[in-house]
N, C-alpha and C positions, 0 to 999 in steps of 0.2 A: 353523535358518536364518531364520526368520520372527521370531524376536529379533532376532538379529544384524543385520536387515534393518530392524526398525525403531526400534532402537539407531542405528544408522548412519544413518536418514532424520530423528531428529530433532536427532543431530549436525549433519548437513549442514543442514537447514532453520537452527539456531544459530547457526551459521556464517553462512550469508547473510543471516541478519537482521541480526547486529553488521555485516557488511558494507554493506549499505543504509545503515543507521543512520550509520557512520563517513561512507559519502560524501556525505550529507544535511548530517551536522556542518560536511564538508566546504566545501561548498557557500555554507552559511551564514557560514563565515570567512571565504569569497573576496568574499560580497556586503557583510561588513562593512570588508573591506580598500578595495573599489573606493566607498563611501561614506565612508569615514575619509578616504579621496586626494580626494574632492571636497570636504570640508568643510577641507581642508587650500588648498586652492585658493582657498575663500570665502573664509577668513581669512587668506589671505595677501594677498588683494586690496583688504579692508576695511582692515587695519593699511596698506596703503600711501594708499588714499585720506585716510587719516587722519595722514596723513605719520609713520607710525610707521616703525622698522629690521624689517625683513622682507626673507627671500630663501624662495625656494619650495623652497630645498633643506632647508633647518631644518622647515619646515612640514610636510612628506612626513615625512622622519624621523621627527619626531614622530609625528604621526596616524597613519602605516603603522602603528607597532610596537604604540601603545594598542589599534588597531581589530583586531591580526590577535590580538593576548592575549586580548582581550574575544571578540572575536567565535569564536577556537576555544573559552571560557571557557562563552559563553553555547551556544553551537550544541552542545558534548554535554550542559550543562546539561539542555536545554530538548529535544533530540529524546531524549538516553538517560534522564532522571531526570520530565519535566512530560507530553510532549506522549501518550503514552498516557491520564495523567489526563484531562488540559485536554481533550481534542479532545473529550467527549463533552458537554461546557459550552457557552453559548453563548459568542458572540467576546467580546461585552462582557465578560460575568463572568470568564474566563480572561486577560483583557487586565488587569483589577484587581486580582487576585491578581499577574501579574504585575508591575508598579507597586507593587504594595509589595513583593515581593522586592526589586526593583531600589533601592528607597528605605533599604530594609537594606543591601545592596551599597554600593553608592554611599557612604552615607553613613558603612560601616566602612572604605572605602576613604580617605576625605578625610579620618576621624580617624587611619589609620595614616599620611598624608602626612606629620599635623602630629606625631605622634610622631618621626616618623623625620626631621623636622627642629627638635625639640627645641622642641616649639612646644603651647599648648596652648588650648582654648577662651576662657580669658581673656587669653589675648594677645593685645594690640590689634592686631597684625598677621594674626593671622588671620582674623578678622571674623566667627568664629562659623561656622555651619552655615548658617543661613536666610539667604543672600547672593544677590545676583543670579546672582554667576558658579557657586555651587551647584547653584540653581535652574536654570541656564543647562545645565550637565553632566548634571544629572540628565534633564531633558528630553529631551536630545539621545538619552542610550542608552534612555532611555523610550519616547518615538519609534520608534525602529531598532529594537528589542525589538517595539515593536508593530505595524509593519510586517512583520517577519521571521514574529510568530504568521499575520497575513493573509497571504502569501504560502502560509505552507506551508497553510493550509486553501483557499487556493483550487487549492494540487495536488491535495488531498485530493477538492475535487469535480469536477475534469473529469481526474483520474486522469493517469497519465505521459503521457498525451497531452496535458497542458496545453502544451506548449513547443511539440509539432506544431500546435496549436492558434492561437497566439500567432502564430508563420510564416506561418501558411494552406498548410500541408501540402497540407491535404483541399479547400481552395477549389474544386479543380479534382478530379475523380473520377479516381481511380487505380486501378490494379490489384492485387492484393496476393493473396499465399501466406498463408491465416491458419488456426489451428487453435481450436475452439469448442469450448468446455463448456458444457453445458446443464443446470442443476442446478433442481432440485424438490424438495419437503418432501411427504413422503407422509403421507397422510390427512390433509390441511392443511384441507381442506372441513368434513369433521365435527371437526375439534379448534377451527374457527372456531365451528359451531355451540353446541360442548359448553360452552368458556368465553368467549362472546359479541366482538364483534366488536374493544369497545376492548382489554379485552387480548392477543385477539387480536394488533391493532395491534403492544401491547407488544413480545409474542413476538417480532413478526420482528424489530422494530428491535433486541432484543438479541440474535436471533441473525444476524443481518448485522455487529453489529458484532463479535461473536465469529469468524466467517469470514473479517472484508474483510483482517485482517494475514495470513492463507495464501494472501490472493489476492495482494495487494502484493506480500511478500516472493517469492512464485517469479513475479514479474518478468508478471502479467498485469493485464487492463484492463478494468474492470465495463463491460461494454457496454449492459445494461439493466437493470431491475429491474421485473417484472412480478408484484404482487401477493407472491407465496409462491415466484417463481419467480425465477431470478437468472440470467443468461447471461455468460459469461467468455470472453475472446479474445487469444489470444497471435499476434504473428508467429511463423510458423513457425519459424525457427530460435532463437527466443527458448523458445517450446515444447515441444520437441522436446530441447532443448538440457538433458542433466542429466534429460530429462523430467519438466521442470519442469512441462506440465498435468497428468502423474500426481501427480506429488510434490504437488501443490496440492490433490485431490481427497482424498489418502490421510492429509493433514494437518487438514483440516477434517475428516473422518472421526473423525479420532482424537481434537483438542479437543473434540467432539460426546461422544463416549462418557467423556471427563473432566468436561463439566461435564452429564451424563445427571442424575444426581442434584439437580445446584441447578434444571434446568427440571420433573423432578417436583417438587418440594417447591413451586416458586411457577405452575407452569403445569397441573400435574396430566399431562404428557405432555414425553414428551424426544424434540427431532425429530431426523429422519432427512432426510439426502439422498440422493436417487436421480440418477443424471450420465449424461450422454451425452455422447461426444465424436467427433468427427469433423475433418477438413480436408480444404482445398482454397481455389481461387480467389475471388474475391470482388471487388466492384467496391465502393470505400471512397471517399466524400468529404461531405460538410456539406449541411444542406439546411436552409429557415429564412433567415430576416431576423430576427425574434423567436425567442427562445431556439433559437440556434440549436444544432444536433445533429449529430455525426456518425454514420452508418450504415453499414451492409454490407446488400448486395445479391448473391445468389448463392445460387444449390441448395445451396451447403455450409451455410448458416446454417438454411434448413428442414429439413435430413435430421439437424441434431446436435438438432434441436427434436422430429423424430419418432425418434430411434434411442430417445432420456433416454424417451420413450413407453412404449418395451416394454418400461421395467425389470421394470413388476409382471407384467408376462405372462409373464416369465424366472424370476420370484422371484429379480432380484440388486437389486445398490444401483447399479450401474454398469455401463456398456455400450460398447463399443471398438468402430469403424469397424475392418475390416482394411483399410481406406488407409490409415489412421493408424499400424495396428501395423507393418504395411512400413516405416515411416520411422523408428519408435517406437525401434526397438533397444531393445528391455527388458534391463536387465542379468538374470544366472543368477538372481538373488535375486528375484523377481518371480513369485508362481506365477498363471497364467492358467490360462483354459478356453475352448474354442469353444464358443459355439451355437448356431452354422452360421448358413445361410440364411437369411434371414427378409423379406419383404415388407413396404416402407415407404410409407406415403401420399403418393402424387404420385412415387414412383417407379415406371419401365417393369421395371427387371430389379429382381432380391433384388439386396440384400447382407449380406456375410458379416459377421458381429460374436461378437466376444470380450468378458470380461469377468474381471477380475481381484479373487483373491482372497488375501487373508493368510491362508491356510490350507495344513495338511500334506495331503499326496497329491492334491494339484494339481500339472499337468504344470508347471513351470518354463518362463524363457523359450531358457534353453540346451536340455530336450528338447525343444522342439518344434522351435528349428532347427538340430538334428541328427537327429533323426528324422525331421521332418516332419508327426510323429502326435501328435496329444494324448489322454491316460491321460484316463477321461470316470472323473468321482469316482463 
């Protein structure tokens, strides 16, 4: 069962990343259609002030069909084949590299014109490569190209919330159903001590970039980053939904123990994360004039900060709110365990938590809601 189960979670995780990906591509073709249509406009205005024959309808034509070829061209290009390399470059260097793809492009493009109109370098009517109107073309998707890279890295740093962002969603504090992961690296203290502080540094920044595509792709939203510590936040029915904050936790789990061996060899240690999840209410909006930030305020974002606490005093990796698991519907394939009761800092009553295991002769999430009992390993 515990194959089949996680055969099937990283089909599904495949699945939705070419889907992201596809509508990212997407995306990208629609923002190059809506600027082909504008630069279709510019030059339909310039050829008239210049007393040239222009009608807006040739112009659209035109520009629609290059810009939506290109633009689906360049958008799986660049988010399925570049943007995993690039994105860990700075802007500048990744902007230059792409500049000269484009300069290759471009330029085997304008040689297949003149073939395909019988036409060759030495023909006076062609004017060669190094021409204004060349130079003018290649700009243009140079430009767009590198607009499009900035664009998507500025989603990349204020995360799917860049668009709520841009609106002023959060201007105004709202109320919101949200579900928290609270993730921590255990013994992150003494592996700081053992191999000092800059590689330290290292470490996390490659293993955040190792994690941030399991958080992306199931549809969550880096809330903070504290030191060695990383907080994750789904709306609820985004969450919940596919249980996509399990399926997130149980996928960086798994990339961890695939690349366990490359952080011994250069870190002398392969980390672990320990998770705590919880939901509920939360009061969400912006705060700042300078860099400004968006927050959550609410007992649910300290209680998923103290549940990820008692991982080590559990001996698990991971910790479940029964709020959570109420709403959770674990499918059958799922093996869980209670461990009960337990007393949380700054809470009046216990609460009950669960915690989930890929492991044989653990109760499943169909026995326990048929039974109501859980088999204790």
């Amino acid at each position: 069962m515990c194959t089949l189960f996680i055969f099937a979670a990283v089909k599904t995780n495949t699945l939705t990343r070419s889907r992201l990906r596809a509508q990212r591509a997407l995306r990208i073709t629609i923002a190059w259609v809506v600027a082909g249509c504008f630069s279709a406009l510019f030059e339909h205005f310039v050829l008239l002030e210049h007393d040239l024959p222009s009608t807006i309808k040739a112009r659209l034509q035109e520009h629609f069909l290059h810009s939506l070829i290109a633009g689906l061209f360049a958008g799986v290009v660049y988010i399925f084949l570049f943007r995993d390399r690039w994105r860990k470059l700075p802007y500048a260097q990744a902007v230059s590299y792409m500049a000269l793809l484009m300069l290759v492009f471009v330029g085997a493009f304008h040689l297949m014109r003149l073939w395909a109109e019988n036409r060759s370098l030495t023909d006076p009517t062609s004017n060669g490569i190094l021409t204004f109107k060349f130079l003018g073309v290649y700009a243009y998707w140079t430009f767009l190209m590198a607009g499009t890279m900035l664009m998507v890295r500025l989603n990349d740093q204020y995360g799917s919330g860049g668009i709520n962002y841009l609106f002023g969603r959060y201007h105004r504090p709202r109320q919101e159903m949200r579900v928290f992961m609270f993730l921590d690296m255990r013994s992150s203290t003494t592996v700081a001590e053992r191999i000092g502080h800059v590689k330290y540094f290292q470490l996390l920044n490659e293993l955040y970039a190792d994690i941030t595509d399991s958080i992306v792709y199931s549809r969550g939203e880096i809330y903070q980053y504290v030191g060695d510590e990383i907080s994750v936040s789904w709306s609820l029915r985004r969450g919940i939904g596919k249980q996509r904050c399990i399926r997130c936790f149980l996928d960086i789990r798994t990339k961890l123990q695939r690349r366990a061996m490359h952080y011994e060899a250069r870190y002398g240690h392969a980390p672990i994360f320990k998770a705590g999840f919880h939901y509920g209410p939360v009061t969400a909006g912006e705060v700042g004039l300078v860099k400004k930030e968006r927050i959550y305020s609410g007992d649910v974002v300290n209680t998923a900060a103290h549940i990820q606490n008692k991982c080590n005093a559990f001996g698990v990796d991971n910790l479940i709110s029964q709020d959570l698991m109420d709403v959770l519907l674990l499918p059958a394939s799922y093996a869980i365990r209670e461990i009960g009761s337990t007393d949380l800092k700054g809470k009046l009553n216990a609460i009950r938590l669960w915690t989930l295991l890929p492991e044989q002769g653990t109760a499943t999430a169909r026995e326990v809601a048929t039974s109501g009992k859980v088999a204790q390993p």
